[in-house]
N, C-alpha and C positions, 0 to 999 in steps of 0.2 A: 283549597288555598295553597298557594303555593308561597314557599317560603322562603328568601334570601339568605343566606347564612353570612352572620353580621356578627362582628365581636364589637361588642361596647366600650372599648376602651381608645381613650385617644391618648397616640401614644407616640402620635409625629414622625410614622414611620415615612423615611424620603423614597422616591420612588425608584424602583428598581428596573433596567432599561434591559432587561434580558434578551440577548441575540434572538433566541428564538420564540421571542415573544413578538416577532418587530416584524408586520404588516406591510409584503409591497401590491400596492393597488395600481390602477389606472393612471393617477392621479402623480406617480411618483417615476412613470418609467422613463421619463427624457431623465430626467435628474441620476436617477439608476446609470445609464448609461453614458452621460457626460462624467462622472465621478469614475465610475470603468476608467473612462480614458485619463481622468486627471492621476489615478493609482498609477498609469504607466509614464505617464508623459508630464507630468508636473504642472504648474501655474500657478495662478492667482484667483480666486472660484469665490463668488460671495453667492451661496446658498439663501435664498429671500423668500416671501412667502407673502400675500395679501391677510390671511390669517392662519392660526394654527395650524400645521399640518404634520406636525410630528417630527421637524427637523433634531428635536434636543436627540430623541429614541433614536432617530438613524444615525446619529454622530456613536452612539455609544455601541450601536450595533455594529457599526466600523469597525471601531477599533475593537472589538472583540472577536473578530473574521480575521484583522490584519494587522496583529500586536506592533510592527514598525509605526504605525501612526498614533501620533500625540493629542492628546484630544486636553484643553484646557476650557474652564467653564467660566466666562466676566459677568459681573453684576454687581451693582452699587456703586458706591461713591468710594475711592479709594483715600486713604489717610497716607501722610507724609509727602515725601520728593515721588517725583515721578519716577524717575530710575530707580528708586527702589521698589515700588511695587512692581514695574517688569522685569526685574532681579527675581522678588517672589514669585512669578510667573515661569520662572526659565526654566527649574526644573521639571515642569511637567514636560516640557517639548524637546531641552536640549539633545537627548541620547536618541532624539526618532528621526527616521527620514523623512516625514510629510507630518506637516502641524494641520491641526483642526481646531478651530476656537468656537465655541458656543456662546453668542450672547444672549442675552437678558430682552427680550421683545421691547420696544420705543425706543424714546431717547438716553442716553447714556449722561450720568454729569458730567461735566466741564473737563476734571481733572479725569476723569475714566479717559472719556474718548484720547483724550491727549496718550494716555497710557498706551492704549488698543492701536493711536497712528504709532508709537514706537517701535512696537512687539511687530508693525507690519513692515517697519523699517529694518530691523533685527532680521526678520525672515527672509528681506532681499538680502541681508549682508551676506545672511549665511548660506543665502542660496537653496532654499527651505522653501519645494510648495507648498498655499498656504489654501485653507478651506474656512471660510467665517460663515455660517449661521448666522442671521440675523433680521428678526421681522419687524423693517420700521417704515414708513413714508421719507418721501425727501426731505422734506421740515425736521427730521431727526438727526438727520445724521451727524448735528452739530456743530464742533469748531470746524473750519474751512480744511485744515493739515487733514482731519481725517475722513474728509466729505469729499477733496480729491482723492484722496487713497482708493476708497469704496467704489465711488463712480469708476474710476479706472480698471476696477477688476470687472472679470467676465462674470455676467450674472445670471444664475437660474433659476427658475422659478418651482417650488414643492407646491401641490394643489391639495388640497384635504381631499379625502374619500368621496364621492357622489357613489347614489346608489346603497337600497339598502342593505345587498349584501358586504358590503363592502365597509360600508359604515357602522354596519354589527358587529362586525369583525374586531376593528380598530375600538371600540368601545370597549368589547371584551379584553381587550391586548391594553388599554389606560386603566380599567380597572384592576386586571391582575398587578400593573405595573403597583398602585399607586393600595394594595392588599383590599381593596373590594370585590367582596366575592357576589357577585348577583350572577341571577338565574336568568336563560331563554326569553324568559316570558316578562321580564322587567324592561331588559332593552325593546321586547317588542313595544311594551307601554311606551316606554320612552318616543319611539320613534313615530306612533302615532299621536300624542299628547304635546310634541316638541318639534317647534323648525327643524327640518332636517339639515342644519348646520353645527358642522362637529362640535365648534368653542361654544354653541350654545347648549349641545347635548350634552358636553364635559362638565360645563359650569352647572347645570341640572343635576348630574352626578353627586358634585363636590358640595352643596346646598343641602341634597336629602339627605348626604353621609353627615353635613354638621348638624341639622336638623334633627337625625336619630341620638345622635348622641347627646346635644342639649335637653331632650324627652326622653334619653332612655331607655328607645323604645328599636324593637327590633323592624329591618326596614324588611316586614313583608309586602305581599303584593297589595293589600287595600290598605295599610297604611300609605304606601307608596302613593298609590290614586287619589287619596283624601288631598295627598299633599299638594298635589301638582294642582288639582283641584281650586284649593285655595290660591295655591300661587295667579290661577289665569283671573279669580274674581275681583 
């Protein structure tokens, strides 16, 4: 039996986006290479994706290759005046030559998105290329101010891994991020028991880790099986 090495405690640890934990596949090399050129030459780049593909991890593995970029993270509903919350935003990006903003996947509230059209407004003022991360459909991209902003910028597209080596790989690089330690022989389960689609194999991940620790119980490899198990009946 082989057996996962699991620590039972939940303990909400966030995920750790280590440079050299950070995965380039097939899947990523126009993107790789357009961002090459945006580090020399500047613009306006909205970073997109049909689904997960590890945009948040390459943002952070940026800027930890190329300390001048600013890397800011949006999510949720912001509280008060608008100008103040991209006040609170400034000092992440003021002192850097190139801003990078991470969003939050779908749609953004009312008062956010107005914020995020600001901060894009602020980055022409200042003459600041900007890089947004962001995985949503057209339907999201909300109030009108910042759904031309978006449109207007140059867009590229992150593909998730295809392929199982590749998809082994990245599994192992979301688990270490996110302090799951599994074995060879888990992902192999996984990838024959599970669509070979990353947010499905993530989400399979993130299920059995709440799973064990609701029971308890350490996630070896026939627990593992029993579970997935029940999951398809």
């Amino acid at each position: 039996m082989v057996a996962i090495r699991q620590q039972l405690l939940d303990l909400n640890i966030p995920p750790a986006y280590d440079y050299g934990a950070w995965i380039r596949h097939a899947g990523l090399e126009d993107v790789h290479s357009r961002i090459a050129l945006w580090l020399v030459r500047g613009g306006m780049l909205w970073l997109a994706s049909d689904q997960p593909a590890g945009k948040t991890h390459f943002l952070h593995a940026l800027q930890q290759e190329h300390p001048h970029l600013g890397l800011l993270s949006i999510g949720g509903s912001g509280t008060g005046k608008v100008a103040d919350r991209v006040r609170e935003w400034w000092p992440a990006l003021e002192r850097h030559a190139l801003w990078m903003v991470d969003v939050v996947a779908g749609e953004l509230p009312y008062q956010t998105g107005i914020e995020l059209f600001h901060l894009i407004e602020r980055a022409k003022t200042h003459n600041r290329p900007l890089l947004i991360a962001w995985r949503c459909n057209d339907a999201e991209l909300g109030c009108p101010e910042l759904a031309s902003r978006m449109r207007g910028m140059e867009r590229i597209e992150a593909c998730p891994p295809e392929g199982d080596t590749a998809l082994r790989a990245v599994l192992k690089s979301v688990a270490g991020s996110r302090q799951w330690h599994i074995d060879d022989a888990m992902i192999d389960l996984l990838l024959k028991s599970q669509p070979r689609q990353l947010d499905t194999l993530i989400e399979a991940l993130a299920r059995l880790e709440a799973e064990s620790l609701a029971e308890k119980r350490a996630m070896t490899l026939n627990w593992v099986r029993q579970r997935l198990r029940a999951g398809q009946d």
